[in-house]
Backbone bond lengths (Angstrom), bond angles and torsions (degrees), N, CA, C in turn:
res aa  C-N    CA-C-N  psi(-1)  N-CA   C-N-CA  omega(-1)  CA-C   N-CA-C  phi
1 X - - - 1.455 - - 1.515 109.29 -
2 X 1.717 106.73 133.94 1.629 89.90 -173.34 1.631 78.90 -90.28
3 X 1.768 90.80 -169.59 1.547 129.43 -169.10 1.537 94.31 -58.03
4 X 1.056 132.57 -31.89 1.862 130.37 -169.51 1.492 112.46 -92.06
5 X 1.343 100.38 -30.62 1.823 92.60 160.52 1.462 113.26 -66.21
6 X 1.284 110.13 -45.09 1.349 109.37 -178.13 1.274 116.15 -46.52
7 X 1.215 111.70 -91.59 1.882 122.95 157.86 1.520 99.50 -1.07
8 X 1.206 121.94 -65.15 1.495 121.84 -166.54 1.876 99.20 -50.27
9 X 0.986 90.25 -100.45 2.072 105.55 171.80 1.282 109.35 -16.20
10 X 1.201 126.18 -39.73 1.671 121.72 176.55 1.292 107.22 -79.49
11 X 1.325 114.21 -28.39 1.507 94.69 171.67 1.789 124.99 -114.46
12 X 1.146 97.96 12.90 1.464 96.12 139.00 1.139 120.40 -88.01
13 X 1.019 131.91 -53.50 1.878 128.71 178.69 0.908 103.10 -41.92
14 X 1.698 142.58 -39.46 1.402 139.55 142.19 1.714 127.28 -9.43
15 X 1.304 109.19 -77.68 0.964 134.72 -177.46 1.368 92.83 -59.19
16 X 1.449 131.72 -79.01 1.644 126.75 173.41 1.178 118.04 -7.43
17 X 1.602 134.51 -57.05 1.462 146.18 -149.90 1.090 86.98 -114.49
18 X 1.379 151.62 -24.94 1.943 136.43 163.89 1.595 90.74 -55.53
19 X 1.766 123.39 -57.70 1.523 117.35 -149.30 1.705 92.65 -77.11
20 X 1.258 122.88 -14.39 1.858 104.21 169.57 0.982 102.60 -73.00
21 X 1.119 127.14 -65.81 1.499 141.69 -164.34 1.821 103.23 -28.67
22 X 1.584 93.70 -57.52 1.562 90.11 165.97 1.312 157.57 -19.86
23 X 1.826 88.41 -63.59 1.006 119.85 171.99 1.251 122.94 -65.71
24 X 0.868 119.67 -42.58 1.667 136.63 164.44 1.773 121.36 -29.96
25 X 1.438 90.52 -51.02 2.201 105.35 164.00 1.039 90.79 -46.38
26 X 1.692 113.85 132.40 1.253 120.29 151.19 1.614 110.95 -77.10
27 X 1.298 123.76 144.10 1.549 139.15 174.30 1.306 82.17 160.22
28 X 1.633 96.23 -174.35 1.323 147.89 -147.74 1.618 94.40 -86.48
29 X 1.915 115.68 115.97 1.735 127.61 -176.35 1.780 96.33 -41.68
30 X 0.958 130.49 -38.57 1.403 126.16 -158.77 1.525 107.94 -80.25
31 X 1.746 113.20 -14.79 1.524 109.28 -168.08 2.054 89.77 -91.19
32 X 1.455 109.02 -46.62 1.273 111.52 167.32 1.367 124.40 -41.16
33 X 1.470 113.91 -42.58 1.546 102.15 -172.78 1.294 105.77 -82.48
34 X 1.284 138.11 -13.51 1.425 145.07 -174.13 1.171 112.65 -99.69
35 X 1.661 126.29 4.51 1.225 140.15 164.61 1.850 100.31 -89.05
36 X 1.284 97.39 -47.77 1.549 108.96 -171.44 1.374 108.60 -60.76
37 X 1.307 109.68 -45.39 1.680 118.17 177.71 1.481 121.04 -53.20
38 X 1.596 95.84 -50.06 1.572 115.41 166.19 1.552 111.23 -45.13
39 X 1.020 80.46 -69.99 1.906 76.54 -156.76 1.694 103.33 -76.23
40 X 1.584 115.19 -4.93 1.607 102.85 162.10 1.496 113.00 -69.68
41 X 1.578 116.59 -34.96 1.400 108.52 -160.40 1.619 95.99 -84.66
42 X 1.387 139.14 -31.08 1.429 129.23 154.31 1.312 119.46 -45.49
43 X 0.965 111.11 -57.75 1.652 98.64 172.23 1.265 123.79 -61.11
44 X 1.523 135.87 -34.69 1.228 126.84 165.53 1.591 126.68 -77.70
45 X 1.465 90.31 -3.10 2.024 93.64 154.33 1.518 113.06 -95.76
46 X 0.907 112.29 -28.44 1.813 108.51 -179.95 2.264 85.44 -71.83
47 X 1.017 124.28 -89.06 1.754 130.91 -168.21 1.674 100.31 -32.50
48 X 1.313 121.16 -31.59 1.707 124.26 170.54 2.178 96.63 -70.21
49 X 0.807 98.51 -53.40 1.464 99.75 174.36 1.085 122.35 -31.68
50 X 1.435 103.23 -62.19 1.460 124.94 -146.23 1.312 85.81 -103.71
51 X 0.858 154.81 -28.67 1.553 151.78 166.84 1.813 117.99 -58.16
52 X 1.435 98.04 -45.04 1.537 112.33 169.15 1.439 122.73 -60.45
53 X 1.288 102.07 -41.66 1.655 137.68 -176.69 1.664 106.56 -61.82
54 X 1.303 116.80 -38.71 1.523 135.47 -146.54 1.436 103.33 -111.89
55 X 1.683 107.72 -33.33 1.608 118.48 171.65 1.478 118.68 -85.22
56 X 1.342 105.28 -13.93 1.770 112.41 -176.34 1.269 95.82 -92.88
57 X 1.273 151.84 -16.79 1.749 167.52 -173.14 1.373 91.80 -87.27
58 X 1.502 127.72 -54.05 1.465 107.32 -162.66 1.289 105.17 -82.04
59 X 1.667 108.87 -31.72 1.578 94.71 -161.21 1.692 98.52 -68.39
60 X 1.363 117.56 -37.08 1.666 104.29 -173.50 1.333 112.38 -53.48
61 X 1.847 110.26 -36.64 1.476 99.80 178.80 1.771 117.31 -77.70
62 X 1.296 121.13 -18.36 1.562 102.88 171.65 1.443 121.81 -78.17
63 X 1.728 113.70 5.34 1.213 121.43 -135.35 1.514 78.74 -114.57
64 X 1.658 129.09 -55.23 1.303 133.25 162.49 1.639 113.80 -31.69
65 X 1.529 87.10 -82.74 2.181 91.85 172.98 1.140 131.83 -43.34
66 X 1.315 114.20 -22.33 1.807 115.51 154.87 1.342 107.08 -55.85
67 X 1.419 120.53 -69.54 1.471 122.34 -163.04 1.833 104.25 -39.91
68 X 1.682 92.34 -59.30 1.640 100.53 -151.56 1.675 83.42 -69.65
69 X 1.185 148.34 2.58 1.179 131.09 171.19 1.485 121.59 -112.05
70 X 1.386 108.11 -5.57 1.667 125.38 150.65 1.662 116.56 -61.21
71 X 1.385 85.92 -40.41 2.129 107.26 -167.85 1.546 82.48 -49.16
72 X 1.567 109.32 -79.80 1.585 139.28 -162.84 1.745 86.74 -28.65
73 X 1.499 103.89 -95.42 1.266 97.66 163.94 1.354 138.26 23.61
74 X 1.442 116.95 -110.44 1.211 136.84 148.04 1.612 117.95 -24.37
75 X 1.164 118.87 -58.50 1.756 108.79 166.68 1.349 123.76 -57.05
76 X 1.280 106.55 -31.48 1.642 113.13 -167.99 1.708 100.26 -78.01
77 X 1.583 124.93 -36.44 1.572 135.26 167.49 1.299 103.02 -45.58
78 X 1.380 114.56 -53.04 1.618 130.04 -157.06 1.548 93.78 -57.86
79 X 1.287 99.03 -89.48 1.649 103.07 164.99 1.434 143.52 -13.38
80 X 1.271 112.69 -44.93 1.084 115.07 164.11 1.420 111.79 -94.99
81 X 1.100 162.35 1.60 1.183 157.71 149.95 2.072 106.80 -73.93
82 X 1.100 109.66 -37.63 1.698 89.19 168.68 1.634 96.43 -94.26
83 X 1.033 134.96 -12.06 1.489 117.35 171.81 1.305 114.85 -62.76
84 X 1.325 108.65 -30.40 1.837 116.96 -176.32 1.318 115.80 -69.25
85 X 1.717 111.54 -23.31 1.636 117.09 -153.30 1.297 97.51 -90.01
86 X 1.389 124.74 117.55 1.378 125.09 164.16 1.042 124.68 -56.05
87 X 1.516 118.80 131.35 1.967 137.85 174.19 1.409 95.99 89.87
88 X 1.331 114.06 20.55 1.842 106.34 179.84 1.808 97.16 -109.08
89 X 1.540 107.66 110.21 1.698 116.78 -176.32 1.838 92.85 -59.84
90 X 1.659 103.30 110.07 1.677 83.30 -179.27 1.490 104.89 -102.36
91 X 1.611 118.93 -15.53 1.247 113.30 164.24 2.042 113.33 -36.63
92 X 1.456 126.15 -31.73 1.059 117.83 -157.65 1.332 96.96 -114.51
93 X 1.357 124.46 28.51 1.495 108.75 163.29 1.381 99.22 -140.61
94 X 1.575 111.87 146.51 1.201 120.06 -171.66 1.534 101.41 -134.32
95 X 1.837 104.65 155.21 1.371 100.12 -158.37 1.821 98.86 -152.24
96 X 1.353 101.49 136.74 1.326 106.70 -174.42 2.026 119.14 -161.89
97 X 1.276 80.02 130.44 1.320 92.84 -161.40 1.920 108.15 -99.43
98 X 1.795 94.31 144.78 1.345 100.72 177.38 1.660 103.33 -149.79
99 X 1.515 97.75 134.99 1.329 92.12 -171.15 1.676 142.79 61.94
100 X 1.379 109.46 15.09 1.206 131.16 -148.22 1.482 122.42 59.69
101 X 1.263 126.07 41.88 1.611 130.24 177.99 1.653 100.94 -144.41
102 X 1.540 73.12 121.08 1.428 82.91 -174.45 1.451 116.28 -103.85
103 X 1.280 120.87 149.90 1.525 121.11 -164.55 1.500 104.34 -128.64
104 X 1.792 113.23 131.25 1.240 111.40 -147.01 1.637 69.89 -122.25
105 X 1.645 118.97 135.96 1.323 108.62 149.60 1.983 102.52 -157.02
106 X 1.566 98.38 -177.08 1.414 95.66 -144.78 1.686 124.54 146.61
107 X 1.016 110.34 -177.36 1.833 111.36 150.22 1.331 108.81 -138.86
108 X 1.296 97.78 165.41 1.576 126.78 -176.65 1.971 96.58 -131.43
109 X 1.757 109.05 169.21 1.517 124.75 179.04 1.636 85.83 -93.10
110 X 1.044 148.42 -23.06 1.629 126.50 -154.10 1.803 115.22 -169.30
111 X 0.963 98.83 167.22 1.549 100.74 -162.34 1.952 91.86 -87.77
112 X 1.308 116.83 1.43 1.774 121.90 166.96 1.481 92.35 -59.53
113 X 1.357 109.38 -80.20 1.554 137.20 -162.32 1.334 99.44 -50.86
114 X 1.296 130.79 -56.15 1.358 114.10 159.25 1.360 136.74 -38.99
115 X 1.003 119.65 -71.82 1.791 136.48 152.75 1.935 105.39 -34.26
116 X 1.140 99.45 -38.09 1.387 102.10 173.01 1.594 124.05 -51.95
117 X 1.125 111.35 -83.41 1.613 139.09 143.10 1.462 115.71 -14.27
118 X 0.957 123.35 -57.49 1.503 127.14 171.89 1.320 108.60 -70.96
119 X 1.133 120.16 -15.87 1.840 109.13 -162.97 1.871 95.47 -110.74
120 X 1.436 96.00 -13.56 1.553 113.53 172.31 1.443 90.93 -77.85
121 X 1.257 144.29 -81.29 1.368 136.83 -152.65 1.641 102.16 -64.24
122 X 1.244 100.64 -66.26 1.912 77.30 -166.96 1.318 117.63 -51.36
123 X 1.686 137.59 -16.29 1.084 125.31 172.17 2.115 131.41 -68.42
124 X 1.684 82.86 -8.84 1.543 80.31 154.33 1.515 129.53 -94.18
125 X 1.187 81.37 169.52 1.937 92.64 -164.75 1.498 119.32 -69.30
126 X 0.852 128.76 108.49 1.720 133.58 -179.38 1.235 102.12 104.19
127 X 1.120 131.54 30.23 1.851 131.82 152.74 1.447 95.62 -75.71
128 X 1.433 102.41 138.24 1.506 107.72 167.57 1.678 100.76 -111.86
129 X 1.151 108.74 -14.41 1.794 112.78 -159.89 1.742 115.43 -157.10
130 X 0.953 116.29 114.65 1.407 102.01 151.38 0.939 141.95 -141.14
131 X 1.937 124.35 135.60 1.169 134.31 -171.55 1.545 121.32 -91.89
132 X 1.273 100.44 80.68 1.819 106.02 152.35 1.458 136.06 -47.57
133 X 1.324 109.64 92.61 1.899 119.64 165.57 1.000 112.99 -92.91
134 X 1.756 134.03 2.23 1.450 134.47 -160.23 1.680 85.36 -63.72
135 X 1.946 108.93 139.69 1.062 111.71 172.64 1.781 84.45 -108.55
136 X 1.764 104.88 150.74 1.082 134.32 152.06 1.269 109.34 -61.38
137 X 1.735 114.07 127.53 1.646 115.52 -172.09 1.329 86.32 -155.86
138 X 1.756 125.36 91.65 1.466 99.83 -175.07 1.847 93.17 -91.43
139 X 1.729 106.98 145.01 1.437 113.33 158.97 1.573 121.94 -55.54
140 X 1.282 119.46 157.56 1.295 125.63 165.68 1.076 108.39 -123.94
């Protein structure tokens, strides 16, 4: 049972022991059941609340952890696709993704390896963008 069934069941069993409790006042069955009614239909607007309240929280939070676990994702592709490419220094380029935009920075020996690298990242899947800072640094 997740956490929202729970919540649910506790607060009906709630509501259960308000409508004894009720019953219990001595007066007239009709003032009791209209106590019971009462405070059932309050309580099932506060648990409609709080249920709405509790479902709009998760979805933003599964809705966040997708992204930042798309990002992960997506960097970890990035990475290994210029790690694979031979004569590409990958110790010197670093790569990190936000929002699906990935940001390449670093140096490279040549404006190949540059052009390289970039044509390496956008070809993975779920790049929306990418920002090249690789500076040209050829060795001698």
């Amino acid at each position: 049972m997740n956490s929202l069934e729970n919540f649910k069941l506790i607060a009906i069993s709630l509501l259960l022991l308000a409508g004894l409790a009720a019953c219990d006042n001595p007066g007239p069955a009709e003032s009791a059941g209209k106590k019971l009614d009462d405070a059932a239909n309050r309580a099932g607007e506060k648990i409609e609340d709080a249920v709405d309240k509790v479902g709009k929280k998760l979805d933003e939070k599964s809705e966040k952890a997708g992204i930042a676990m798309n990002d992960v994702e997506i960097t970890t592709k990035v990475k290994s696709a210029i790690y694979s490419e031979p004569g590409l220094k990958t110790l010197r380029i670093s790569v990190d993704t936000k929002n699906g935009v990935v940001s390449l920075t670093g140096s490279v020996d040549s404006q190949a390896e540059f052009d390289r690298s970039r044509a390496l990242a956008e070809s993975v899947e779920g790049v929306k963008e990418v920002i090249n800072t690789l500076q040209v640094k050829p060795r001698y």
